[in-house]
OpenMM code with the backbone's topology and positions (N, CA, C; nanometers):
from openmm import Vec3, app, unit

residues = "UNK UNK UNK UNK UNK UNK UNK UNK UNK UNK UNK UNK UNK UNK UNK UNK UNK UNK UNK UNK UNK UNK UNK UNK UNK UNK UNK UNK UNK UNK UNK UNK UNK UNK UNK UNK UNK UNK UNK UNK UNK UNK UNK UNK UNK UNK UNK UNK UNK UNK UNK UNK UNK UNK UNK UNK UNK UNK UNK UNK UNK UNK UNK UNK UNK UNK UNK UNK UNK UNK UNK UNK UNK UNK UNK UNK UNK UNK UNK UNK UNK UNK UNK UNK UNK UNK UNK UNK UNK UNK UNK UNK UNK UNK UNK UNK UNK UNK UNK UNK UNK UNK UNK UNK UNK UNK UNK UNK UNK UNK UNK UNK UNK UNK UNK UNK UNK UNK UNK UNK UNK UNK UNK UNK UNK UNK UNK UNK UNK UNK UNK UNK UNK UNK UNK UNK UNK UNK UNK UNK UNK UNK UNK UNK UNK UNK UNK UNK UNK UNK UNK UNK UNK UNK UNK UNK UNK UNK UNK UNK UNK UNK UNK".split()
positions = [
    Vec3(0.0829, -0.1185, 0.0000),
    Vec3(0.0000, 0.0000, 0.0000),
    Vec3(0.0878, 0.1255, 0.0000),
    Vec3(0.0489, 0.2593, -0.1049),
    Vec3(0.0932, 0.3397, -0.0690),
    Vec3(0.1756, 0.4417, 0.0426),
    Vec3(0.2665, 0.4607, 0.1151),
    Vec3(0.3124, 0.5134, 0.2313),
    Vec3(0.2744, 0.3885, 0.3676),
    Vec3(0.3024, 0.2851, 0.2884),
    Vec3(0.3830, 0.1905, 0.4122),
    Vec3(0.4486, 0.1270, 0.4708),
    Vec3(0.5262, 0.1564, 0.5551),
    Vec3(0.6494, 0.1485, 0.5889),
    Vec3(0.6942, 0.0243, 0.6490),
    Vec3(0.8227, 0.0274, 0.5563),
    Vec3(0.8781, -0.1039, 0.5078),
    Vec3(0.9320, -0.1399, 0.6360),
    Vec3(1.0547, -0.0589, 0.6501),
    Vec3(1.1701, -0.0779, 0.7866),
    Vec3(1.1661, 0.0870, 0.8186),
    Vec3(1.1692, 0.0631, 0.9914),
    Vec3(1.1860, 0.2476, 1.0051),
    Vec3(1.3288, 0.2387, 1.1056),
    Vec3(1.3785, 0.3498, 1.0509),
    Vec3(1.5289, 0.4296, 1.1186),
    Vec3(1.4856, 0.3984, 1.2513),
    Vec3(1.5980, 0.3386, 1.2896),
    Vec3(1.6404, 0.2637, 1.4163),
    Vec3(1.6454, 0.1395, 1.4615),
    Vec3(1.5588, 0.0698, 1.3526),
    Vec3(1.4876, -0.0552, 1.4162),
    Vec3(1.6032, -0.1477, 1.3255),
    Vec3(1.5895, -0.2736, 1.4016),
    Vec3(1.7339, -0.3487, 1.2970),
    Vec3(1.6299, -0.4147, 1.2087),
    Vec3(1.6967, -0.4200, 1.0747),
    Vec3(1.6110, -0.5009, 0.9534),
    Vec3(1.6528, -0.6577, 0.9442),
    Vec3(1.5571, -0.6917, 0.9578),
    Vec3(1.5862, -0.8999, 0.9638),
    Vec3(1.4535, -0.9206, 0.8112),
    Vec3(1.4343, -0.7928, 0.7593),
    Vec3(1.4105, -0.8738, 0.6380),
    Vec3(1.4471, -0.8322, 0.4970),
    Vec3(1.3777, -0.8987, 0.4130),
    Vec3(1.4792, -0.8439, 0.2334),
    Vec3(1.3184, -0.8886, 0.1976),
    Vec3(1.3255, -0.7575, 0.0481),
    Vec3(1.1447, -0.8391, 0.0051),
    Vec3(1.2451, -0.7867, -0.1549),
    Vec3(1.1625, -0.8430, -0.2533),
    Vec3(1.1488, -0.8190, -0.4133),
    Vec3(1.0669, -0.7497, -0.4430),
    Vec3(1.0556, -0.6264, -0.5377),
    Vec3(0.9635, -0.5444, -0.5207),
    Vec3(0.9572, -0.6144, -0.6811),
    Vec3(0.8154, -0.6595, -0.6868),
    Vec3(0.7500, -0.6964, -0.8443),
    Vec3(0.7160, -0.5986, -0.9161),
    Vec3(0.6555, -0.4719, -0.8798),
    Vec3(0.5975, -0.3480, -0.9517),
    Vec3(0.5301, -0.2626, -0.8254),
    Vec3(0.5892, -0.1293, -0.8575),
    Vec3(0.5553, -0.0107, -0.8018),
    Vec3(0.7002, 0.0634, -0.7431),
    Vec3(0.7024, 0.1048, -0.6411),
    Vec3(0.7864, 0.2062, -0.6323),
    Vec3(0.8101, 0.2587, -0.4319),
    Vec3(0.9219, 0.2699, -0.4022),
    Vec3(0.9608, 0.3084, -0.2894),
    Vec3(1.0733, 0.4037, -0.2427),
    Vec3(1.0724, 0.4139, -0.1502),
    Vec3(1.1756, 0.5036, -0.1200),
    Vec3(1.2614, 0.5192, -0.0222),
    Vec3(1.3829, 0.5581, 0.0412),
    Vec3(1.4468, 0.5383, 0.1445),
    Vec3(1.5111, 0.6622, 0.2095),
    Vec3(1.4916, 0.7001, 0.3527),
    Vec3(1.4774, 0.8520, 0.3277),
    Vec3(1.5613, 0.8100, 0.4952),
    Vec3(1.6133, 0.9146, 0.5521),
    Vec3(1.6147, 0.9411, 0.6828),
    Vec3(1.6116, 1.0753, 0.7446),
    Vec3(1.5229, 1.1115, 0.8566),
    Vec3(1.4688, 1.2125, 0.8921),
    Vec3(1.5291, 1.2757, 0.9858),
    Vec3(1.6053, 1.4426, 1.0139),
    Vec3(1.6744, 1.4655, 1.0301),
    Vec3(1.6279, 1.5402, 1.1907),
    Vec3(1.7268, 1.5783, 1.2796),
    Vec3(1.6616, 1.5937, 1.3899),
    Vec3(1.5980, 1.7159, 1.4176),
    Vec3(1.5620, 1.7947, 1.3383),
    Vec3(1.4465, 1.8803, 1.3039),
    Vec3(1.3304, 1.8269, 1.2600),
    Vec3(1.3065, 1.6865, 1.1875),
    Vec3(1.2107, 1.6182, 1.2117),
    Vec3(1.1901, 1.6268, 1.0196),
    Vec3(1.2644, 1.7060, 0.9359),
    Vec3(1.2888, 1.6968, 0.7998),
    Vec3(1.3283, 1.5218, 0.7434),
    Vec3(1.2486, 1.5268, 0.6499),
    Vec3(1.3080, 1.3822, 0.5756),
    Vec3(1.3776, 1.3840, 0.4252),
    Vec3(1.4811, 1.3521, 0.4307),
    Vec3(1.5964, 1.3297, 0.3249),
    Vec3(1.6134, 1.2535, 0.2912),
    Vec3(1.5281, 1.1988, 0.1389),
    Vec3(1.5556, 1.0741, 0.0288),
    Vec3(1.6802, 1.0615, -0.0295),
    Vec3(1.7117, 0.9448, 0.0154),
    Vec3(1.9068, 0.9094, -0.0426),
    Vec3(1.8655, 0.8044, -0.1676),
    Vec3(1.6991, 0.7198, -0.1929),
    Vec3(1.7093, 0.6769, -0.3046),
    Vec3(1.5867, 0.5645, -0.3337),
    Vec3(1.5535, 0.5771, -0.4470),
    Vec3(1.4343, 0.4986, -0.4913),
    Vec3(1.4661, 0.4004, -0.5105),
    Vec3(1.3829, 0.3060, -0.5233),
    Vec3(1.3359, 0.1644, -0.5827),
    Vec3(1.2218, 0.1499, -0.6165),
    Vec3(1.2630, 0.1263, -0.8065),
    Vec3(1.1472, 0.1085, -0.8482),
    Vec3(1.1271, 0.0045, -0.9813),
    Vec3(1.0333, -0.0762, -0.9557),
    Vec3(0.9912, -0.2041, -0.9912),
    Vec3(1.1488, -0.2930, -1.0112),
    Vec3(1.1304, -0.4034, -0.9952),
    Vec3(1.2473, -0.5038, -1.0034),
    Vec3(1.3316, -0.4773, -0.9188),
    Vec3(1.3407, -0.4711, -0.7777),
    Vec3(1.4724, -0.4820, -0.7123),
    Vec3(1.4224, -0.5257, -0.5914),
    Vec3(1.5311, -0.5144, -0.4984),
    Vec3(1.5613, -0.5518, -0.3683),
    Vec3(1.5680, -0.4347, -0.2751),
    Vec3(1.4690, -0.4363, -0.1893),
    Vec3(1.4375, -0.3792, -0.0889),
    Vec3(1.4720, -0.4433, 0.0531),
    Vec3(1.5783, -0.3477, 0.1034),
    Vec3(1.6154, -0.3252, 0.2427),
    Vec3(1.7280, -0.2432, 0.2996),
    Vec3(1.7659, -0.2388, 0.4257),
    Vec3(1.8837, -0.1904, 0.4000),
    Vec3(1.9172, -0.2511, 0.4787),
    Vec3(2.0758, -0.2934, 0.3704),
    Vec3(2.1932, -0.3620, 0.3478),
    Vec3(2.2487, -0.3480, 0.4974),
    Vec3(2.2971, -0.2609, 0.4844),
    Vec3(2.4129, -0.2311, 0.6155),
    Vec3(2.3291, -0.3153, 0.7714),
    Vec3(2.2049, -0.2791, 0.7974),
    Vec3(2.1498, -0.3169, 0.8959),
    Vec3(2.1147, -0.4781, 0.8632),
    Vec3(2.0565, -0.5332, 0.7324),
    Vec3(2.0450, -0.6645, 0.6904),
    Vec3(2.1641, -0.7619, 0.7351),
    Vec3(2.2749, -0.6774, 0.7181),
    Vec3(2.3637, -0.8050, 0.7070),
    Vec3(2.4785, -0.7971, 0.8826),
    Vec3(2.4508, -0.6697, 0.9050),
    Vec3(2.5279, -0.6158, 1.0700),
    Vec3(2.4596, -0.6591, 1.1572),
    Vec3(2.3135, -0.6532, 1.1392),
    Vec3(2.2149, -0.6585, 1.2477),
    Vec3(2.2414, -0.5262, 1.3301),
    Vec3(2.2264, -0.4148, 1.2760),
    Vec3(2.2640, -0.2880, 1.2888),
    Vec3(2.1538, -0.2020, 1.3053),
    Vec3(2.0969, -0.1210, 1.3688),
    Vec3(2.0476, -0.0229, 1.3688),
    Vec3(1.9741, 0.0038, 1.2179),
    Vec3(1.8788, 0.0075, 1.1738),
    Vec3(1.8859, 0.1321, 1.0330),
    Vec3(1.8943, 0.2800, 1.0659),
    Vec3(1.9657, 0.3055, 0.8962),
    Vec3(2.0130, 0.4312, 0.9145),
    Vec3(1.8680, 0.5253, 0.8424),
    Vec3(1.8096, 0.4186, 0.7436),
    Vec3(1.7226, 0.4946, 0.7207),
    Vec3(1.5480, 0.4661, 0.7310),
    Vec3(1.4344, 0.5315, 0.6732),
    Vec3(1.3131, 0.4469, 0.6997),
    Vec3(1.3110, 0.4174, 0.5161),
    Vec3(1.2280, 0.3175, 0.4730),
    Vec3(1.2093, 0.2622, 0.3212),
    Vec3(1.0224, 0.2468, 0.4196),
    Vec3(0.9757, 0.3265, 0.2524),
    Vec3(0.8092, 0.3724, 0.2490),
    Vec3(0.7929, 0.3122, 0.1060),
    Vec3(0.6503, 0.2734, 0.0865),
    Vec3(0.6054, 0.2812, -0.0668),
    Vec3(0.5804, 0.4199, -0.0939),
    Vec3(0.6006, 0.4252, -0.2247),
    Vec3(0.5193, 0.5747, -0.2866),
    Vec3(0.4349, 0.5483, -0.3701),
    Vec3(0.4104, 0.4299, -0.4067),
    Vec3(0.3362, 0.3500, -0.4721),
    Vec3(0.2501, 0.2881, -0.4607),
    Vec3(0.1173, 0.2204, -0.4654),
    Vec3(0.0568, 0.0789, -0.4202),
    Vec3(0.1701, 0.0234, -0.5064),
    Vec3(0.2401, -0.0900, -0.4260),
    Vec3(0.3371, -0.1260, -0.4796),
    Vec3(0.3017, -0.3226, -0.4533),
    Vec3(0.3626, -0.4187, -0.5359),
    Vec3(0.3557, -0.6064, -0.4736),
    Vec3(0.5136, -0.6325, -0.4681),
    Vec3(0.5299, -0.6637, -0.3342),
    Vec3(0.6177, -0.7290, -0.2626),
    Vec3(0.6503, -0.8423, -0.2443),
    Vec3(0.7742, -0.9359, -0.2447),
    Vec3(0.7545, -1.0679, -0.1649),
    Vec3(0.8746, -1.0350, -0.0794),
    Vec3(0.8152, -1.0897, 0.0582),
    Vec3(0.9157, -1.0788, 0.1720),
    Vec3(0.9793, -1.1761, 0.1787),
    Vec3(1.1079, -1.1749, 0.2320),
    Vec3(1.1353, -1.3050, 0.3050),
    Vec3(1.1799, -1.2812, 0.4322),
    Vec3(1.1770, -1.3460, 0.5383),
    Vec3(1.2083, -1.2905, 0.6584),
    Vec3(1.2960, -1.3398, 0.7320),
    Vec3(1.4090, -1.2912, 0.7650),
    Vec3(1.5532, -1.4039, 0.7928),
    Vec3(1.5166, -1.4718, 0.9085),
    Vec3(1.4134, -1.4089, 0.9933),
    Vec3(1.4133, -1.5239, 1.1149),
    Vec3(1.3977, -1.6415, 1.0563),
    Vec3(1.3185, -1.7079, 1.0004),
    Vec3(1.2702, -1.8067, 0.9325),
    Vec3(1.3673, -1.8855, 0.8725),
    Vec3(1.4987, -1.8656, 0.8205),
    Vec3(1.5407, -1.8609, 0.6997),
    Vec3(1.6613, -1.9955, 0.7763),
    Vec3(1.7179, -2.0826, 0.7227),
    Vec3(1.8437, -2.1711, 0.7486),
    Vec3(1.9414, -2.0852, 0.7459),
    Vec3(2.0587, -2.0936, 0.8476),
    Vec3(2.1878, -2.0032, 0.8643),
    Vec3(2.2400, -2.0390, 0.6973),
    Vec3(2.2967, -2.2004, 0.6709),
    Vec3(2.3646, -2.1525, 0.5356),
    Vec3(2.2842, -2.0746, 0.3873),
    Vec3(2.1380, -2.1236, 0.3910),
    Vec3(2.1111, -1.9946, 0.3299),
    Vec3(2.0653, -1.8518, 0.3805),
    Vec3(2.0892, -1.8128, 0.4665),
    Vec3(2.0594, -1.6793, 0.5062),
    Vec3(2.2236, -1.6454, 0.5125),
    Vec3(2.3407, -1.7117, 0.4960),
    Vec3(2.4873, -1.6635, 0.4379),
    Vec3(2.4727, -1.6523, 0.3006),
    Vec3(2.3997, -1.7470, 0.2115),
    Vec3(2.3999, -1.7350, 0.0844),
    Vec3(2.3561, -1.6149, 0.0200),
    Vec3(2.2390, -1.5631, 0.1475),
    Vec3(2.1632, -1.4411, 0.0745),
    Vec3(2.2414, -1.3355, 0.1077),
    Vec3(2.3354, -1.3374, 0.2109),
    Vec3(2.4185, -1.2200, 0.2684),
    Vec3(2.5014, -1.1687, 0.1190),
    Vec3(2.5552, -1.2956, 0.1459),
    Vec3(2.6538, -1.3098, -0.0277),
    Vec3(2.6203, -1.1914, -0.1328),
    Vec3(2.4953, -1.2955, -0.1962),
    Vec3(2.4265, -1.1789, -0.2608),
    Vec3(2.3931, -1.0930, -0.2940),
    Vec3(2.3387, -1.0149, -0.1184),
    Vec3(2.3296, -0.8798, -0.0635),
    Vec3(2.4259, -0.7427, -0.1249),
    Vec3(2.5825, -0.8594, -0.0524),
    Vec3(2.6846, -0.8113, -0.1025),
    Vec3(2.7487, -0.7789, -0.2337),
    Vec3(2.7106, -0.8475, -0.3242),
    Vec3(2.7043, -0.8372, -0.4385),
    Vec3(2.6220, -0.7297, -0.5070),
    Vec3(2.4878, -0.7199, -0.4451),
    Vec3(2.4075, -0.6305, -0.5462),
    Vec3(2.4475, -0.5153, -0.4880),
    Vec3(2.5153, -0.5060, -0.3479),
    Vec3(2.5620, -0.3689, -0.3170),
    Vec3(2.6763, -0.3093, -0.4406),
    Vec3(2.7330, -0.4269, -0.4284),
    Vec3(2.8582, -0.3480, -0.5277),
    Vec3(2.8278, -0.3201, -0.6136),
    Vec3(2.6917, -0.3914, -0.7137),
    Vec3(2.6779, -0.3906, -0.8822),
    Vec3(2.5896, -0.2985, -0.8834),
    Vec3(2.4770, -0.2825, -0.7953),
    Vec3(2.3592, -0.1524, -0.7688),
    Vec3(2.3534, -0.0207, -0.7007),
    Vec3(2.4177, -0.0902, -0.5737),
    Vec3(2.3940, 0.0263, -0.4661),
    Vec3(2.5309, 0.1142, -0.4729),
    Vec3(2.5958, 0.0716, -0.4703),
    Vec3(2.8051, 0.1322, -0.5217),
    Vec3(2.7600, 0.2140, -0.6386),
    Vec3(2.6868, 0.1901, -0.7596),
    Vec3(2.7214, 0.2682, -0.8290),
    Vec3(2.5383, 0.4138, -0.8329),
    Vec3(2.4704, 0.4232, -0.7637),
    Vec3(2.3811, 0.4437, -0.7386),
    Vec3(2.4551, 0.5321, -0.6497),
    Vec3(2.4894, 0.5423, -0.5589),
    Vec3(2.5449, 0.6385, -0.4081),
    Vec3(2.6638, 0.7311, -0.5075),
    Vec3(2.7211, 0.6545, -0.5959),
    Vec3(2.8650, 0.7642, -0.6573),
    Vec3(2.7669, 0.8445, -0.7531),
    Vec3(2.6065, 0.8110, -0.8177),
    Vec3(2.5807, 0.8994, -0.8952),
    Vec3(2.5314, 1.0172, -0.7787),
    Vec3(2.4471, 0.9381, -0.7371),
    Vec3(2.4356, 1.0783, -0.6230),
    Vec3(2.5344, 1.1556, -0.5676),
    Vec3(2.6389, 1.1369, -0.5654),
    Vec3(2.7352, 1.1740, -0.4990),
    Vec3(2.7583, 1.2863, -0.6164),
    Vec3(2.7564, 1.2483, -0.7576),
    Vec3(2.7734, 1.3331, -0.8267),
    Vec3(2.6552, 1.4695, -0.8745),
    Vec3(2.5378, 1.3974, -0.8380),
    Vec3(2.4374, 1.4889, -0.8781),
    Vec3(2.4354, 1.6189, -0.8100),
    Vec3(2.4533, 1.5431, -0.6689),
    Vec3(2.4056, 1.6840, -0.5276),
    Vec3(2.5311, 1.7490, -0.5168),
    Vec3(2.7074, 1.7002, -0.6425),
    Vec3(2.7938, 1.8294, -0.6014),
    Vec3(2.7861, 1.9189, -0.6735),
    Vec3(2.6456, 1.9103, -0.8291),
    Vec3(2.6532, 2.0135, -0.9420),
    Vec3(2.5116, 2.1459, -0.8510),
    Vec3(2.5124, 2.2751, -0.9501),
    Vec3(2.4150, 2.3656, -0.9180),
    Vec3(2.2820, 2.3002, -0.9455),
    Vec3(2.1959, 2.3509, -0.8565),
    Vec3(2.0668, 2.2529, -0.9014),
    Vec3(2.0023, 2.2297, -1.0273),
    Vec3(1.9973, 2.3413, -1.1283),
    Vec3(1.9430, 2.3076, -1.2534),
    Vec3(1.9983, 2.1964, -1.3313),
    Vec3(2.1477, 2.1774, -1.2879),
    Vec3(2.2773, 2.1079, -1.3927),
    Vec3(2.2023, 1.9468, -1.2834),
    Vec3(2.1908, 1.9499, -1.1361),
    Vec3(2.1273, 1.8141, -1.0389),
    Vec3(2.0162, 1.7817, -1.1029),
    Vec3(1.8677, 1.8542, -1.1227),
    Vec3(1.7604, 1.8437, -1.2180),
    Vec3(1.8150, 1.7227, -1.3623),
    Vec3(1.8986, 1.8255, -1.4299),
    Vec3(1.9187, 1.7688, -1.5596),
    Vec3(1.9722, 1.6141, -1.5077),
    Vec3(2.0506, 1.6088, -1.4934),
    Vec3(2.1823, 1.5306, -1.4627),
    Vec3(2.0543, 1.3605, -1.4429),
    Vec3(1.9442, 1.4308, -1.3323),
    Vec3(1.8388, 1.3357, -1.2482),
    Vec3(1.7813, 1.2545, -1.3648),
    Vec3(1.7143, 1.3474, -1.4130),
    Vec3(1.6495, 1.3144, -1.5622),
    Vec3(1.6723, 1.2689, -1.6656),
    Vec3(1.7908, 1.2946, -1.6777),
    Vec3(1.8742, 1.1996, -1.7870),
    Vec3(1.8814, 1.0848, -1.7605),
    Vec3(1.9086, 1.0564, -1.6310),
    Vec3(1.9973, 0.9239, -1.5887),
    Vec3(1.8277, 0.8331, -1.5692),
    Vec3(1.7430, 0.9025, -1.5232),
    Vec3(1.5782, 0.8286, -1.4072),
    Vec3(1.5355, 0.8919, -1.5096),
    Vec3(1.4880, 0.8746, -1.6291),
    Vec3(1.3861, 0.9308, -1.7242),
    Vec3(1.2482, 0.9243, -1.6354),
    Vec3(1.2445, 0.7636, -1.6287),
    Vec3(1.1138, 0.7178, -1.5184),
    Vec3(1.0625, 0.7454, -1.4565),
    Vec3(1.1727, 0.7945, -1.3228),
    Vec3(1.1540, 0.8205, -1.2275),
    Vec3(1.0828, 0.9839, -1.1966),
    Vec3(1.0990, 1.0825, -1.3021),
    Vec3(0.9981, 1.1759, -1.3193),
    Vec3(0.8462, 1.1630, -1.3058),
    Vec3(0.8209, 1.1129, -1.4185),
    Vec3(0.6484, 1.0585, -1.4119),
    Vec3(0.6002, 0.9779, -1.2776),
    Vec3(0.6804, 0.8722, -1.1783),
    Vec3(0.6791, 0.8077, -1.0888),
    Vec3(0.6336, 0.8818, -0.9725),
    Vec3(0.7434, 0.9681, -0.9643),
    Vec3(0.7905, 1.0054, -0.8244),
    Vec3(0.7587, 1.1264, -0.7734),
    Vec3(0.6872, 1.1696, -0.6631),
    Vec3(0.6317, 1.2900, -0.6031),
    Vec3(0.7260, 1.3977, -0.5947),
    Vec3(0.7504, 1.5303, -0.7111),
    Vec3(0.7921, 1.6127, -0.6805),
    Vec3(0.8556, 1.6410, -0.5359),
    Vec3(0.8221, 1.6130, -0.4816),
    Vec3(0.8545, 1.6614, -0.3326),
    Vec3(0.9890, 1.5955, -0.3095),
    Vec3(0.9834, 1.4314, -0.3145),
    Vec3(1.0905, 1.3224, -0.2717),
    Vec3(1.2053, 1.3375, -0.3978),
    Vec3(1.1808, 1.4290, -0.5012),
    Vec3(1.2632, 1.4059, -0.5692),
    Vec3(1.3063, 1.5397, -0.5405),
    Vec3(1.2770, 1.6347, -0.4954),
    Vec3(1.3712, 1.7701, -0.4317),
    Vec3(1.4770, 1.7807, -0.3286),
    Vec3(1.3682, 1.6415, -0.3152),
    Vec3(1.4393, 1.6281, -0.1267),
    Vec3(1.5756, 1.5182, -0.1496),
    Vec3(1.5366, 1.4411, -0.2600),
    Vec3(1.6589, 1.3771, -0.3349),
    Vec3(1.8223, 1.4478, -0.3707),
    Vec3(1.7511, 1.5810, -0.4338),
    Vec3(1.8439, 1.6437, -0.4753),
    Vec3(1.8793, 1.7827, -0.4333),
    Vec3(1.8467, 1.8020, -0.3172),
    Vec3(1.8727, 1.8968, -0.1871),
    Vec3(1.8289, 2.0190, -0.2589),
    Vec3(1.7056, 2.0413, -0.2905),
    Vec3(1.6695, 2.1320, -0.2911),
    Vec3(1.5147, 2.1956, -0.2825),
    Vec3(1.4841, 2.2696, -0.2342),
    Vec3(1.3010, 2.3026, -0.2121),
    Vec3(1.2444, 2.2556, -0.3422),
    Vec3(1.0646, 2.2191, -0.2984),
    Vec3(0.9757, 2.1382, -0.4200),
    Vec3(0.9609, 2.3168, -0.4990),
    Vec3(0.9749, 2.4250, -0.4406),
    Vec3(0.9823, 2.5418, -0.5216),
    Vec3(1.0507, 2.5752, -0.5737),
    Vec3(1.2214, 2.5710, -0.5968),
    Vec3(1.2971, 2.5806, -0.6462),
    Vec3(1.2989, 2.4520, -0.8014),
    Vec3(1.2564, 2.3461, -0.7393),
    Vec3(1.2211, 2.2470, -0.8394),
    Vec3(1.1054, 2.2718, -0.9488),
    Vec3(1.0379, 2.3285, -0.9237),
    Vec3(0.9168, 2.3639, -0.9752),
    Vec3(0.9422, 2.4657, -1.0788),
    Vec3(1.0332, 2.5730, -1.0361),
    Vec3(1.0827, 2.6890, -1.1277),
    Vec3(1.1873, 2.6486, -1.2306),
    Vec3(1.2863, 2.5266, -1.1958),
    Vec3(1.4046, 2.4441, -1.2731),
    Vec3(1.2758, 2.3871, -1.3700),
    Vec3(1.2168, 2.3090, -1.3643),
    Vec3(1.1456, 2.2457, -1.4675),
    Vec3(1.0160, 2.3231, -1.5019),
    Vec3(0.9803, 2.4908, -1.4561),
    Vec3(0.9229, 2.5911, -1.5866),
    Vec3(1.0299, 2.5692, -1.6755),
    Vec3(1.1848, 2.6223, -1.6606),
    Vec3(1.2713, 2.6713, -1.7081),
    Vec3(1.2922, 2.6020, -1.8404),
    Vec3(1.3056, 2.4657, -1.7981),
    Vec3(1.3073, 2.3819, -1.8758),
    Vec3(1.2171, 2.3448, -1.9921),
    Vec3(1.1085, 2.3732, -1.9358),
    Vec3(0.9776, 2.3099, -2.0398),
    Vec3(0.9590, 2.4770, -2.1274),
    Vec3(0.9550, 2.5943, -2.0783),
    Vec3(0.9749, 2.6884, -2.1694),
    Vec3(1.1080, 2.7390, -2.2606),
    Vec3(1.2276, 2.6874, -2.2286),
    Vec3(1.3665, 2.6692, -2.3238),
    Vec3(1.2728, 2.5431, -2.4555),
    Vec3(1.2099, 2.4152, -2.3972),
    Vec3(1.2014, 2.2960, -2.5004),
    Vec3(1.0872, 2.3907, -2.6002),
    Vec3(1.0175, 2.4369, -2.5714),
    Vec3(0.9136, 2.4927, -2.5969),
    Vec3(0.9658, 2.6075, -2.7908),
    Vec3(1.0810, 2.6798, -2.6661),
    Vec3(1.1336, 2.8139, -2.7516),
    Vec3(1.1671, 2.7013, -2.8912),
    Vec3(1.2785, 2.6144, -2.8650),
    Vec3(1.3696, 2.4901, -2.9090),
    Vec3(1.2069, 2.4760, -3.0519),
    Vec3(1.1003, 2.4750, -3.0085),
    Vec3(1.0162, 2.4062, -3.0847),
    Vec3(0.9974, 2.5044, -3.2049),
] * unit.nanometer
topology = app.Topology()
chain = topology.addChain("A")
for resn in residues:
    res = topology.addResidue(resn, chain)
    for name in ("N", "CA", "C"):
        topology.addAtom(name, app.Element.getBySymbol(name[0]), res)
């Protein structure tokens, strides 16, 4: 269901789900009580976080749908130690092949000026435009849903002139 929450900041995550179709998000809320999206998931992946999945760690962040979204959980209590190492494995793996290169784009988006972060977003998440609530995608790319709002007039009246 829309805005429901997967794993919330603090709590340790003992599970991993497959997201079949729809869309989520992973945010952590700052002690002003602000929430800061570090990154989507949307349709086909793996939902959780890693660091707490595999440490038995704290989470660092909360993961929400933004979507009516279908899930399959699996839940490590349940799970046999050698395959709940097998899935660690894994874990580890899709960190490096997904999440490694996902954190360096961000890393690159939020060090450009915001119009060049906008572009940069859009190019890379065509998708993720039409998807994703203005709001979580400002808050993605550190900047107000008003400042965002005026980057993509800017934009749609330059394509416009272009026409």
């Amino acid at each position: 269901m829309k805005n429901e929450v997967f794993i919330q900041q603090g709590r340790i995550c003992n599970k991993l789900a497959y997201l079949e179709n729809g869309a989520f998000r992973m945010f952590y809320t700052t002690d002003s009580g602000d929430e800061v999206n570090t990154e989507f998931i949307v349709s086909k992946g793996f939902i959780t976080d890693y660091i707490s999945f595999l440490k038995k760690e704290a989470c660092s962040v909360t993961i929400s749908a933004i979507e009516d979204s279908e899930i399959s959980i699996i839940d490590t209590n349940w799970l046999d130690k050698s395959l709940l190492r097998k899935l660690a494995m894994l874990g580890k793996n899709y960190i490096q092949k997904k999440c490694l290169p996902v954190l360096l784009d961000y890393q690159i988006i939020v060090a450009e000026k915001p119009a060049l972060r906008y572009q940069m977003f859009e190019n890379k998440y065509p998708e993720y435009i039409q998807r994703i609530p203005q709001k979580h995608i400002a808050s993605y790319l550190k900047i107000r849903p008003e400042t965002l709002s005026r980057i993509k007039r800017k934009f749609i009246d330059l394509n416009q002139l272009k026409s």
